[in-house]
N, C-alpha and C positions, 0 to 999 in steps of 0.2 A: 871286773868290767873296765872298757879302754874307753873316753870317748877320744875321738878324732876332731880335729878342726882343722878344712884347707882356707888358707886366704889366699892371694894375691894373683887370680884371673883379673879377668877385663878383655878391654879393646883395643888389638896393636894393628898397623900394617903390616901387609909380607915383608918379610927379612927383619921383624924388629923381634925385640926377645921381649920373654915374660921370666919371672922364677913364683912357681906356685910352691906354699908352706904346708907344711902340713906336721901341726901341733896336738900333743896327745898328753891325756887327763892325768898323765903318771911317767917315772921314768922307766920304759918299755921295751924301744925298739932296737935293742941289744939282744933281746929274749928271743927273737923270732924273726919275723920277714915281711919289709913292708913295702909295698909296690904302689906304683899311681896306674889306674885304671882311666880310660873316655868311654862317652857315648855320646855319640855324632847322634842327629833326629833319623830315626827310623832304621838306625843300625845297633846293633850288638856290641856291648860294651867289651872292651878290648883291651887286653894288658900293652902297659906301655913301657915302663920301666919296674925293677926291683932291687933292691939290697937287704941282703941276708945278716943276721946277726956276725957273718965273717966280714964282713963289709965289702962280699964279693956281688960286684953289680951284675946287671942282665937286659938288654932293651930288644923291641922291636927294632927288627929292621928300618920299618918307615923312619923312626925317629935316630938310628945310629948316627953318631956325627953331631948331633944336632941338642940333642936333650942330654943332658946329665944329672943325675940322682947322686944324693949326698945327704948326711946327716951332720947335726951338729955334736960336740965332743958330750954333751952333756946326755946324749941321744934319749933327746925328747923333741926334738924335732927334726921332719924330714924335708929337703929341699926338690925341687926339678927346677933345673936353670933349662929354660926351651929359648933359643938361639935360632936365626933363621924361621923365624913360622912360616908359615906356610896354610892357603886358607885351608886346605884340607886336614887342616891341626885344632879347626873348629868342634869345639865339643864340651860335654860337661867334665871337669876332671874328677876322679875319684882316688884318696887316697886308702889303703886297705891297709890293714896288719893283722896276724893272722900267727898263732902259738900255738902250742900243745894245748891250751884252755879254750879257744875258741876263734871267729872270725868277726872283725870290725870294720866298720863303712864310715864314711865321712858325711858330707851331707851332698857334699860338691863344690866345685866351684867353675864356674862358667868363662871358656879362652872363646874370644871373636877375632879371629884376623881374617882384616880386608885384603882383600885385590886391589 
């Protein structure tokens, strides 16, 4: 069993950046594939970014340019540096990891940028 913990949402303006964490109960995210998922109100929750045990990344379009996923060397923890927000970057964040053993969820963590 994984658990997940994302922190570092909150409140920015357009064009300011966030980096949301995402901290796991064990050293893991070398094993598999962990990606940050949103869900905006009344929309379908959506992959945003991913990196793979090769440390090869993958984003949404929407976010290309803008969001970057990273881990750290000890890979127990994963990063999202989001740069330029954007309000439509409103949403709950979800960090996922995801092995041959099973699939894990975070709790969330809540991004607001203003207009």
């Amino acid at each position: 069993q994984v658990q997940l913990v994302e922190s570092g949402g909150g409140l920015v303006q357009a064009g300011g950046s966030l980096r949301l964490s995402c901290a796991a109960s064990r050293r893991t995210f070398s094993l598999g594939t962990t990606g940050w998922y949103r869900q905006a109100p009344g929309k379908q929750r959506e992959l945003v970014a991913t990196i793979n045990s090769g440390d090869s990344t993958d984003y949404a379009d929407s976010v290309k340019g803008r969001f970057t996923i990273s881990e750290d060397n000890a890979k127990t923890t994963v990063y999202l540096q989001m740069n330029s927000l954007k309000p439509e970057d409103t949403a709950v964040y979800y960090c996922n990891f995801h092995d041959i053993f099973g699939t894990y969820w975070g709790q969330g963590t809540q991004v607001t940028v203003s207009s």
